[in-house]
VOBALO-862757 format. One record per residue (C-alpha): x, y, z; residue in three letters; residue number from 1. Coordinates in nm, 2 decimals. Last residue first. Example, Ala and Ser with C-alpha at 12.3 -4.5 7.8 and 13.67 -1.06 7.14 Angstrom:
2
[[1.37 -0.11 0.71] "SER" 2],
[[1.23 -0.45 0.78] "ALA" 1],
This chain:
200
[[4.63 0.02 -3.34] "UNK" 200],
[[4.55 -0.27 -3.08] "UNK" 199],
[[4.25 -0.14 -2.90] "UNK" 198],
[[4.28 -0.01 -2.57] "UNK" 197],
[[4.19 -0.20 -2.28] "UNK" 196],
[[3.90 -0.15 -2.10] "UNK" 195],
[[3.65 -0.39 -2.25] "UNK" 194],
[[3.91 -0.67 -2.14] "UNK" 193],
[[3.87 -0.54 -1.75] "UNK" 192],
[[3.49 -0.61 -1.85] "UNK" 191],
[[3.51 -0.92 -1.99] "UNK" 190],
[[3.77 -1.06 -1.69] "UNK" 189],
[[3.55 -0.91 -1.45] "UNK" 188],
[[3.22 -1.08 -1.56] "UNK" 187],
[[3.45 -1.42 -1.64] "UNK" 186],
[[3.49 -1.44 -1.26] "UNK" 185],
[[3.13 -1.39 -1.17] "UNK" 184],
[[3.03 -1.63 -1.45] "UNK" 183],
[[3.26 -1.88 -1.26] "UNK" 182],
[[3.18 -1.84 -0.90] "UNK" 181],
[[2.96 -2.19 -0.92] "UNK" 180],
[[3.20 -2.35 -1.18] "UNK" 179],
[[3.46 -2.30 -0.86] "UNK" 178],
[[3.28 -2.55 -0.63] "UNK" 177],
[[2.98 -2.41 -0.42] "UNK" 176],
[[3.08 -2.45 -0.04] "UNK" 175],
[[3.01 -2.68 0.28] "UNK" 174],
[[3.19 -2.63 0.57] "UNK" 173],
[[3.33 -2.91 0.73] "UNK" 172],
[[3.64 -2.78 0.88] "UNK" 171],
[[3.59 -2.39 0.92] "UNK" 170],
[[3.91 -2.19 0.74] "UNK" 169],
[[3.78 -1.87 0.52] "UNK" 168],
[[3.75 -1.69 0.82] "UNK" 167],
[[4.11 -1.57 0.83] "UNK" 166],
[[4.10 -1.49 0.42] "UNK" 165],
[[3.75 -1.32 0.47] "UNK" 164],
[[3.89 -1.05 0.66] "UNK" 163],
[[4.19 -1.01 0.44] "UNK" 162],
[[3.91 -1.01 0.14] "UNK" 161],
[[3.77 -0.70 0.32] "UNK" 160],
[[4.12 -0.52 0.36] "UNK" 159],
[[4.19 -0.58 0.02] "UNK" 158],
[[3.88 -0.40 -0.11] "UNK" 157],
[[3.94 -0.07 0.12] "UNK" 156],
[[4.30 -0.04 0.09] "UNK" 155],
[[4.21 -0.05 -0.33] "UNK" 154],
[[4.29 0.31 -0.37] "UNK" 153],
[[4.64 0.23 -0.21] "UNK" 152],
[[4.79 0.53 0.00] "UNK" 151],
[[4.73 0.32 0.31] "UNK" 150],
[[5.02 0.12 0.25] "UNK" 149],
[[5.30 0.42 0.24] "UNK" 148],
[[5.16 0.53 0.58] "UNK" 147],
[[5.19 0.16 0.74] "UNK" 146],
[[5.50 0.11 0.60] "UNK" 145],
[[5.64 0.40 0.73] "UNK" 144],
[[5.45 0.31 1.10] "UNK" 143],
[[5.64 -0.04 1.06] "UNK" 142],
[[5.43 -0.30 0.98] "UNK" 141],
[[5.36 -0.61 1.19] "UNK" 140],
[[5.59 -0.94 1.13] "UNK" 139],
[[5.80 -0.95 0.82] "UNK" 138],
[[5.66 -1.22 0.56] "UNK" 137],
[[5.88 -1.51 0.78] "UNK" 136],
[[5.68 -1.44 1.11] "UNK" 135],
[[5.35 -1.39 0.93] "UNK" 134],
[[5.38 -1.76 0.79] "UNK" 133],
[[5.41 -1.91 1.13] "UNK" 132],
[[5.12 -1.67 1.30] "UNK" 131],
[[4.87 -1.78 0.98] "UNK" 130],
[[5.03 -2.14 1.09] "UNK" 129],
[[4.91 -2.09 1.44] "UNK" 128],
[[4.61 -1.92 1.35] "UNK" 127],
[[4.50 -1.56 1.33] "UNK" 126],
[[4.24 -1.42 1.49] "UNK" 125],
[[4.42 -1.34 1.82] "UNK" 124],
[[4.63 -1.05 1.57] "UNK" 123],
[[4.37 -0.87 1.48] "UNK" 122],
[[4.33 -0.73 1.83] "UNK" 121],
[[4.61 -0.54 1.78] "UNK" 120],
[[4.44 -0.35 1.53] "UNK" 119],
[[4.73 -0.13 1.34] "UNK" 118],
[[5.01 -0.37 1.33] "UNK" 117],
[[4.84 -0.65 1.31] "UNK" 116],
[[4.57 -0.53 1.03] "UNK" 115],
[[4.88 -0.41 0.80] "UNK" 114],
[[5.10 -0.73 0.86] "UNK" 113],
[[4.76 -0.92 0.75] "UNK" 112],
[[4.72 -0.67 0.47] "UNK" 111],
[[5.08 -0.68 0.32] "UNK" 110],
[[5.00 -1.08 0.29] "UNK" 109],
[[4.65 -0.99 0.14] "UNK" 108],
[[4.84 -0.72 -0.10] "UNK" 107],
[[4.89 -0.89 -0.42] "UNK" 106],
[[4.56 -1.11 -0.43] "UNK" 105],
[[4.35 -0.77 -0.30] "UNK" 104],
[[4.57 -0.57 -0.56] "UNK" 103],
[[4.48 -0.81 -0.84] "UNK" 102],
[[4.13 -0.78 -0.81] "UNK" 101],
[[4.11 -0.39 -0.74] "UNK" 100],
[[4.32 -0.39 -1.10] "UNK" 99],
[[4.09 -0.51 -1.31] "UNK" 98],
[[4.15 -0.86 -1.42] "UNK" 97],
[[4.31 -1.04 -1.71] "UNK" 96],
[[4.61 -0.95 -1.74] "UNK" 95],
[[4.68 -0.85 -1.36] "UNK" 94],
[[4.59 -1.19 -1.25] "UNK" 93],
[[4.88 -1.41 -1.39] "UNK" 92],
[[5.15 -1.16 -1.23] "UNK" 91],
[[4.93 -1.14 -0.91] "UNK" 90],
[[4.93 -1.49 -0.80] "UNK" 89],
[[5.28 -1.52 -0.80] "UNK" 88],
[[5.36 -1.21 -0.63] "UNK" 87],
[[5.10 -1.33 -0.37] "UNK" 86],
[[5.29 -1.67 -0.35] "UNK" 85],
[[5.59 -1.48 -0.16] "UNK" 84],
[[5.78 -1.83 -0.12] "UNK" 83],
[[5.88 -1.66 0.26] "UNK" 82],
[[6.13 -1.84 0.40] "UNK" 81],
[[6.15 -2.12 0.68] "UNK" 80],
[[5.93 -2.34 0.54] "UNK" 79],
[[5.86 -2.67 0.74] "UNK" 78],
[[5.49 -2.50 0.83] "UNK" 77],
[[5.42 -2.57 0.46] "UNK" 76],
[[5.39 -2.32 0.13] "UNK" 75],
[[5.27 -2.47 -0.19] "UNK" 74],
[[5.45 -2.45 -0.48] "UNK" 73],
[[5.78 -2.31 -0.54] "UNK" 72],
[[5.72 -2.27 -0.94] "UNK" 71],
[[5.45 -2.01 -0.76] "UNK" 70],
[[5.11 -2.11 -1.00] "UNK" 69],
[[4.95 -2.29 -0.74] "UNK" 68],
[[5.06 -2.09 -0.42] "UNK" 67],
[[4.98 -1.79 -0.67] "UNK" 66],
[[4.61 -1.87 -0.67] "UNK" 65],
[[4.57 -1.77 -0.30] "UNK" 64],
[[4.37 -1.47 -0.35] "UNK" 63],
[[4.16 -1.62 -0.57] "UNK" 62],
[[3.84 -1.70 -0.45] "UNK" 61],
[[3.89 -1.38 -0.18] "UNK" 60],
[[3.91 -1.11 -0.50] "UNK" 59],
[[3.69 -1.27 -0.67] "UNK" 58],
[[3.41 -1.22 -0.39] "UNK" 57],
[[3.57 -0.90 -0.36] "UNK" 56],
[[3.51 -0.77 -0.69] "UNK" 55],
[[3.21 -0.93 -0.76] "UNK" 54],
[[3.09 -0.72 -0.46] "UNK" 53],
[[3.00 -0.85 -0.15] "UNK" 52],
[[2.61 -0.98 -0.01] "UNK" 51],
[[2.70 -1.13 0.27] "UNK" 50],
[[2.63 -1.49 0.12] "UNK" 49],
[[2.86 -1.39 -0.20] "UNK" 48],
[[3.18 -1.30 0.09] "UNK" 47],
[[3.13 -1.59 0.23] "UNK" 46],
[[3.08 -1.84 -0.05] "UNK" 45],
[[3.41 -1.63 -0.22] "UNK" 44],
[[3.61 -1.72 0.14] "UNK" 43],
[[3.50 -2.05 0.16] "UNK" 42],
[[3.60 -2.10 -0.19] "UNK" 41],
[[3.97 -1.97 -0.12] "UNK" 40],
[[3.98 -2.24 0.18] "UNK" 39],
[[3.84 -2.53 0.06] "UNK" 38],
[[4.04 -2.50 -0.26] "UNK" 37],
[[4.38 -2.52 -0.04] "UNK" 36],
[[4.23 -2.77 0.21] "UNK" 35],
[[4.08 -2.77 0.56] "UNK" 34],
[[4.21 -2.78 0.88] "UNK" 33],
[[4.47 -2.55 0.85] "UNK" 32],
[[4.81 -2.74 0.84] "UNK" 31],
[[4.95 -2.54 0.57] "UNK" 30],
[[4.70 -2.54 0.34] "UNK" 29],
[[4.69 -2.94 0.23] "UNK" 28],
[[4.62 -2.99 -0.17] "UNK" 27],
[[4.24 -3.11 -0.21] "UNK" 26],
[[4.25 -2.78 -0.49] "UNK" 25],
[[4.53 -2.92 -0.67] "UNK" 24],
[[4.35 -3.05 -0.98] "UNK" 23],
[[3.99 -2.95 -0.99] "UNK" 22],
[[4.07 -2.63 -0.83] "UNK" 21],
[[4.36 -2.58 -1.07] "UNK" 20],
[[4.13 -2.70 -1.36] "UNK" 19],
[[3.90 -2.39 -1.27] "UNK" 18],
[[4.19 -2.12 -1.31] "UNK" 17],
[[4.24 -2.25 -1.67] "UNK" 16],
[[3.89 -2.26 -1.77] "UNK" 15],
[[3.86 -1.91 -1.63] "UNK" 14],
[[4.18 -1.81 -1.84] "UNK" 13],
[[4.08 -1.94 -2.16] "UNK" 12],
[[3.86 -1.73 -2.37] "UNK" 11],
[[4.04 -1.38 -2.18] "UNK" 10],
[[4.35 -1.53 -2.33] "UNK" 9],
[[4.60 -1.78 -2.14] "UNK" 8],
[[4.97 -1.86 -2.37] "UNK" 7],
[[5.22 -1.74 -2.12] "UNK" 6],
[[5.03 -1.94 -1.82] "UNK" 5],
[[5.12 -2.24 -2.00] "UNK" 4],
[[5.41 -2.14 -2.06] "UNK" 3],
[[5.51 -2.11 -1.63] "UNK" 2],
[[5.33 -2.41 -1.58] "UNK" 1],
């Protein structure tokens, strides 16, 4: 996986993402009742349906990613450590997507601790294995965390696809599949693209 990944261009990387749908996306999401793709397209039909920015509605279709590209794979209740899939995620976003998109993959874990510490009420919307996998990521944020986090220009984005992370997880619901989202996702990848500086 890991070359694979080394060799992706702006031509290739929305092809690659939507294979991994195709592929793993009936993969079980740690005992939610739906599945791995289910989940991250529910969140990107939500977020399209109210209206969201590309930006966020990428941001929420692929948040996740990194449980795919992790060479851990997918997390479980069994797990008793962290796999820290948003890591994952993020080193094969920030290439090819402006940063608000990889920060809302990179930070939806910090966001959840975030939200819990801050909103107590937060923490009722989260399911058992959202409670499971919070335990082993660090629990609520310490007030110093808590400062240092909301310092991120993008607080505002990721706390939106964090949101749509928790109610991206209704059995039944019927979604779009990934081809649907991608001309949004190859938007952002052409335009982070038009921002880099030409080789010299």
């Amino acid at each position: 996986m890991s070359q694979q990944i080394d060799t992706l261009t702006a031509e290739t990387i929305v092809e690659f993402l939507a294979s991994i749908f195709e592929r793993r996306g009936a993969e079980e999401y740690l005992g939610e009742p739906v599945t791995m793709g289910e989940h991250m397209l529910q969140g990107a039909t939500i977020a399209e349906r109210n209206g969201q920015s590309d930006e966020i509605i990428v941001g929420a279709l692929l948040h996740d990613i990194g449980h795919f590209t992790s060479e851990f794979g997918t997390f479980t209740m069994d797990d008793t450590e962290d796999r820290h899939h948003e890591d994952a995620g993020a080193e094969v976003l920030e290439r090819f997507f402006p940063s608000v998109v990889t920060d809302c993959c990179r930070y939806h874990v910090a966001a959840k601790r975030y939200l819990c510490a801050t909103k107590p009420s937060y923490f009722e919307r989260l399911s058992e294995a959202s409670i499971h996998s919070l335990n082993l990521q660090g629990g609520p944020m310490s007030p110093e965390e808590v400062s240092e986090f909301e310092q991120n220009p993008n607080l505002k984005e990721i706390i939106a696809v964090r949101y749509l992370d928790e109610a991206g997880k209704i059995a039944g619901m019927e979604t779009p599949d990934f081809r649907h989202f991608a001309p949004c996702v190859q938007r952002l990848v052409d335009a982070h693209s038009a921002q880099k500086p030409s080789a010299i």
